[in-house]
C-alpha positions in Angstrom: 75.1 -52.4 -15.3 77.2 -49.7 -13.4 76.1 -46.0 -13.5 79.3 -45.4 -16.4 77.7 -48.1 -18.6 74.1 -46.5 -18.2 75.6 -43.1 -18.8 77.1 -44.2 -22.3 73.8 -46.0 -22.8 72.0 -43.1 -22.0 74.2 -40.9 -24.3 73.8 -43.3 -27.2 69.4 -43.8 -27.0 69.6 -39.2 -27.2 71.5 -39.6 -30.0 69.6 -42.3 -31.8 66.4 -40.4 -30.8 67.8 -37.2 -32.7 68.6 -38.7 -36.0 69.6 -36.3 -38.3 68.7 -33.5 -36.5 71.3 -30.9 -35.4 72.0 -30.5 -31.6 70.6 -27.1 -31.7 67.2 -28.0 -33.8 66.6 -31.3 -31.6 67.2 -28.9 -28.8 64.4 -26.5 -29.7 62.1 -29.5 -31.1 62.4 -31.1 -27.3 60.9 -27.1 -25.6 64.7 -25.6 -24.8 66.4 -22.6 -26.0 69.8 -23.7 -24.6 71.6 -26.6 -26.4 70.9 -29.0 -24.0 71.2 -32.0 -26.7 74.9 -31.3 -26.3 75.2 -31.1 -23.1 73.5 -34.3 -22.6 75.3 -36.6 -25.5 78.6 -35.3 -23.9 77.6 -35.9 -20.4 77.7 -33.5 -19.2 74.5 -32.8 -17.6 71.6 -35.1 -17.5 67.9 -35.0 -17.1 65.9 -36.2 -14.9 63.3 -39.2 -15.9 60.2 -37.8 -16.2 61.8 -34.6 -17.4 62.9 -36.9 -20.5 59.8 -38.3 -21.0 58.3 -34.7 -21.2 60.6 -33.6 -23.6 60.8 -36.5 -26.0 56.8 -36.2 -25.8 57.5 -32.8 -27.7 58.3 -35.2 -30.6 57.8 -38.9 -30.4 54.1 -38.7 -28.7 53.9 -42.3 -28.1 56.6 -41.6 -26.0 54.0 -40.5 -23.1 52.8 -43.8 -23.0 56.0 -45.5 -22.4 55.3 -47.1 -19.3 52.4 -48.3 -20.3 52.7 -49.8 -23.4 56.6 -51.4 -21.7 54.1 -53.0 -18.9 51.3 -54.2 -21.7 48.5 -51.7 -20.6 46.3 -50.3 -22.8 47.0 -46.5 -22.3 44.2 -44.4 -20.3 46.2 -41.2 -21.0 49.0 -39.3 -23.5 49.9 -37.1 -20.2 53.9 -38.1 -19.5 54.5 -39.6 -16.4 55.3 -37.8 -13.2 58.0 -37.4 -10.8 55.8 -39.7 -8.6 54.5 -41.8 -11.6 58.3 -42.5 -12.0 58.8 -43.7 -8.9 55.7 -45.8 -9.1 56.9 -47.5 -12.0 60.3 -48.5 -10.4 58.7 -49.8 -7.2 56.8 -52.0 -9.6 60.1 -53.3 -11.6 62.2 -53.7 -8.4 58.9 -56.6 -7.1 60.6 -58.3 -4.7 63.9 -57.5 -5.2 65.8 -57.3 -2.3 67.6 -53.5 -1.8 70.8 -55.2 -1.1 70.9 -56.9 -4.6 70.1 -53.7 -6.5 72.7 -52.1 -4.3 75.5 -55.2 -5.8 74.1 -54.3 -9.2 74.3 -50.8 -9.8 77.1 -49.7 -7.2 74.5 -47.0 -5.8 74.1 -46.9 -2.0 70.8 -47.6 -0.4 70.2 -44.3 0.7 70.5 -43.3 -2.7 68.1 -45.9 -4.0 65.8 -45.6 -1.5 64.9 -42.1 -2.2 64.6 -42.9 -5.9 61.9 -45.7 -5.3 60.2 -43.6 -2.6 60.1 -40.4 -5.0 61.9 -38.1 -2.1 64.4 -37.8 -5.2 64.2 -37.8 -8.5 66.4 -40.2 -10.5 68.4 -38.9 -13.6 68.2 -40.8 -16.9 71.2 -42.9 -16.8 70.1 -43.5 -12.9 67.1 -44.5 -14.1 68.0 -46.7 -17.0 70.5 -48.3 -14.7 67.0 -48.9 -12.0 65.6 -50.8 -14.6 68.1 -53.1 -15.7 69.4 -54.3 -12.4 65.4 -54.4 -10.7 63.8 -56.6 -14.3 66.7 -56.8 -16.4 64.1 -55.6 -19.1 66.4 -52.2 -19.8 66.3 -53.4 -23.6 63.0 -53.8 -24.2 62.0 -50.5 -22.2 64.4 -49.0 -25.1 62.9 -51.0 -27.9 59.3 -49.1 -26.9 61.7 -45.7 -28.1 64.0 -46.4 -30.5 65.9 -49.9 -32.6 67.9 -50.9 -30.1 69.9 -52.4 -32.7 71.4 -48.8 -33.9 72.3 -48.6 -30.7 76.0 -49.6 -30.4 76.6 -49.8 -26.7 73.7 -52.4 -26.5 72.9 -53.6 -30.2 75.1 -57.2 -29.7 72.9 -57.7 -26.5 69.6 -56.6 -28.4 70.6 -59.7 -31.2 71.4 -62.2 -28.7 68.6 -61.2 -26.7 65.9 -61.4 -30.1 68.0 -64.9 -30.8 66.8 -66.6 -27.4 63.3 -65.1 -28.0 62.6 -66.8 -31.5 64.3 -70.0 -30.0 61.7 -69.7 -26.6 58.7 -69.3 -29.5 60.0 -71.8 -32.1 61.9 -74.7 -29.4 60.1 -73.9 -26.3 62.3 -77.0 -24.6 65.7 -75.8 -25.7 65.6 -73.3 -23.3 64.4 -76.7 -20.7 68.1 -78.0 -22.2 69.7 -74.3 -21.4 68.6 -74.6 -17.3 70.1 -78.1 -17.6 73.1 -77.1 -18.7 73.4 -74.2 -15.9 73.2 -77.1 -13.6 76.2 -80.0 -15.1 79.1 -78.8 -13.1 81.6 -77.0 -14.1 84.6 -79.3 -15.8 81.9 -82.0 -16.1 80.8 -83.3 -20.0 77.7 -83.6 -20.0 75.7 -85.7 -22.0 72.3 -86.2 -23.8 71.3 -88.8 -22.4 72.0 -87.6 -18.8 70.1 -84.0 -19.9 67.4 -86.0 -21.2 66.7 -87.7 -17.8 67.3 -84.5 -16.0 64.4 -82.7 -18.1 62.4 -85.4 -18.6 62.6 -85.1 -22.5 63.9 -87.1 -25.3 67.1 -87.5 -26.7 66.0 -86.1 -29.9 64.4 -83.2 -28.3 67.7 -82.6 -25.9 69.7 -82.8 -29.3 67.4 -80.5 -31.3 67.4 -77.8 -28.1 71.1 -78.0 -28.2 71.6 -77.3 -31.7 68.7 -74.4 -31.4 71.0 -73.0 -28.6 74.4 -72.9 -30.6 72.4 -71.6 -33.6 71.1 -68.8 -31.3 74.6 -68.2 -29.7 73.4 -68.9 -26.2 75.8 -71.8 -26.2 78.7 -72.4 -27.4 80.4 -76.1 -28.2 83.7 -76.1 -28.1 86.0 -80.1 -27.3 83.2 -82.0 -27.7 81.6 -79.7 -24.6 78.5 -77.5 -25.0 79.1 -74.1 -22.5 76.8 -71.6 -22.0 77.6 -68.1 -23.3 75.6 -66.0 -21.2 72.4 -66.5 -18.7 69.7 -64.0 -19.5 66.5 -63.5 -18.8 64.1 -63.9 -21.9 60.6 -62.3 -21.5 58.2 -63.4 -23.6 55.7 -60.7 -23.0 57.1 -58.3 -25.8 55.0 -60.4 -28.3 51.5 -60.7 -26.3 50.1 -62.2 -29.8 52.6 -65.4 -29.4 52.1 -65.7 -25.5 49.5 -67.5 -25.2 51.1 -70.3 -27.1 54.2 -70.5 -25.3 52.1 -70.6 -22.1 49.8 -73.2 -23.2 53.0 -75.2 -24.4 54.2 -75.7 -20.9 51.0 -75.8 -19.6 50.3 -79.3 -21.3 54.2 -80.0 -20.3 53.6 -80.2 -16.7 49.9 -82.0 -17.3 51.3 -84.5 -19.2 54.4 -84.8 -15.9 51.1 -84.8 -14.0 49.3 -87.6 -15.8 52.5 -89.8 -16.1 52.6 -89.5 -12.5 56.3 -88.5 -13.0 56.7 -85.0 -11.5 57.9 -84.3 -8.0 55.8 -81.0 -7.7 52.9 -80.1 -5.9 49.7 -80.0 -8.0 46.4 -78.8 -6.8 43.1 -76.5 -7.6 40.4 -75.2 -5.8 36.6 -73.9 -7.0 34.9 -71.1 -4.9 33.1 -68.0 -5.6 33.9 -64.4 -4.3 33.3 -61.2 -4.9 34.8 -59.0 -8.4 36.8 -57.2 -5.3 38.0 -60.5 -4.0 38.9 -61.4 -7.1 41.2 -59.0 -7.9 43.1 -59.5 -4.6 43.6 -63.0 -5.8 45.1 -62.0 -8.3 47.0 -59.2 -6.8 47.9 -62.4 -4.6 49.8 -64.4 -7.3 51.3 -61.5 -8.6 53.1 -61.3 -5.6 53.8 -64.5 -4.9 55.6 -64.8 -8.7 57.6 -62.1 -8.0 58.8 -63.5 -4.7 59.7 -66.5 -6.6 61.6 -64.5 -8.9 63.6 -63.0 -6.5 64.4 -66.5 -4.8 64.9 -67.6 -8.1 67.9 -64.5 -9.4 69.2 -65.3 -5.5 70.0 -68.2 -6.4 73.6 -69.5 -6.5 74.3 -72.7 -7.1 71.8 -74.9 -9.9 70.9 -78.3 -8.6 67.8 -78.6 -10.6 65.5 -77.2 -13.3 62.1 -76.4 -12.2 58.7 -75.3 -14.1 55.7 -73.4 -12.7 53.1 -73.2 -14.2 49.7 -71.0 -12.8 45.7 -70.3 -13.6 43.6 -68.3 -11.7 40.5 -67.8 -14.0 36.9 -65.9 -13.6 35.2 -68.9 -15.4 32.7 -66.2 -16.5 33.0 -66.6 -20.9 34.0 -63.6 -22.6 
């Protein structure tokens, strides 16, 4: 997403967010005496983040909570976010995302960008909606914690695909095993079942039912005989934490049954100790960073040659 993109973007969440409401009357419902509403559907001036936030607490009041409840966190305040709290939450989308990537994503220089994640200045909205979607590509689901993002126009063909591939990662966890597989066949290749099937490690009738899951969902198109994907995006599952847990068990027992069979080139291991509540934590803290390093390596990534799985538990054994 370019900064033109985020400001139409931008332009269309304010004027889902008003409704019905006249530009002057959302105006004075968001704490401003000028018509600022106008100003900022046209474009012609923006606010900044946490300015936003602020207002739109005025009369959405869950909107104070945004970050939190976009990250999963059980809110410990309704006080909107800070200029610094803003920057906090960017550091923690970017992870390890390299500067130079963000820089090839959202045409901003890395002075620019630097002083946005460092909180030396404060991002506007559309600068800040563009942040999010080139450091976790996540913008829609930031927006789904405000508004439909279906009556949104500039994103609402997105927002279907993207709920599409969701159901298919809860209902046919493999398809989206299928979908890597096909990122890898080479381009002008035809691939075939069989050939996915080996390079999965699933059944035919499993590869077939992932492929027909995938052209139901529109993340694939077949067209001469040859399945093509449509578009690679990322699907996070976290925006139903009551069907998670499934999902993760789901490839948890795929890669111990690979690891049973004897028939996965990975690296398995586990370790019992005992540490400190403290320690703990920076164990965890530990794996957090070392999944978002993978990540990083992972979006780097240029040219498919395989399809990989990792799976992770780091447990306090202590019952609940």
């Amino acid at each position: 997403m370019r900064h033109a993109d985020a400001e139409m973007v931008a332009a269309d969440l304010l004027r889902v967010l008003r409704g019905r409401r006249s530009r002057p009357d959302f105006s004075r419902r968001l704490g401003f005496r000028s018509n600022v509403a106008l100003r900022w559907e046209c474009g012609l001036s923006w606010p900044a983040a946490d300015d936003f936030v602020r207002a739109l607490s005025r009369v959405q009041p869950d909107a104070a909570t945004l970050f939190a409840r976009f990250m999963g966190w059980r809110p410990d305040t309704t006080r909107p976010p800070s200029a610094a709290e803003v920057a906090a939450f960017l550091r923690e989308q970017r992870g390890k995302v390299p500067i130079r990537t963000l820089v090839e994503r959202t045409g901003y220089n890395r002075y620019q960008i630097g002083r946005w994640l460092s909180g030396r200045t404060r991002p506007r909205l559309p600068e800040f909606l563009c942040l999010v979607e080139a450091a976790s590509r996540r913008l829609l689901d930031l927006l789904a914690c405000l508004v439909d993002p279906a009556r949104m126009p500039t994103v609402a063909p997105r927002w279907r695909a993207l709920c599409a591939a969701r159901a298919a990662a809860y209902e046919a966890p493999w398809s989206h095993a299928v979908l890597r597989a096909l990122e890898v066949e080479r381009p002008g290749g035809r691939e075939s079942i069989p050939r996915l099937a080996r390079r999965i490690g699933l059944t035919e009738e499993l590869v077939a039912e992932g492929l027909a899951k995938l052209v139901e969902t529109g993340q694939v198109r077949k067209a001469r005989g040859r399945h093509r994907v449509q578009r690679v995006q990322a699907v996070d599952t976290r925006a139903e934490s009551e069907r998670g847990p499934a999902l993760k068990a789901y490839w948890g027992r795929m890669a111990i049954q690979r690891l049973e069979r004897g028939t996965a080139a990975g690296q398995f291991g586990y370790s019992l100790f005992a540490v400190s509540h403290a320690d703990m934590q920076r164990l965890k803290q530990l794996q957090l960073d070392y999944v978002r390093a993978m990540q990083s390596i992972i979006a780097e990534s240029t040219e498919p040659e395989c399809v990989g799985l990792y799976c992770s538990q780091l447990l306090d054994l202590r019952a609940i």
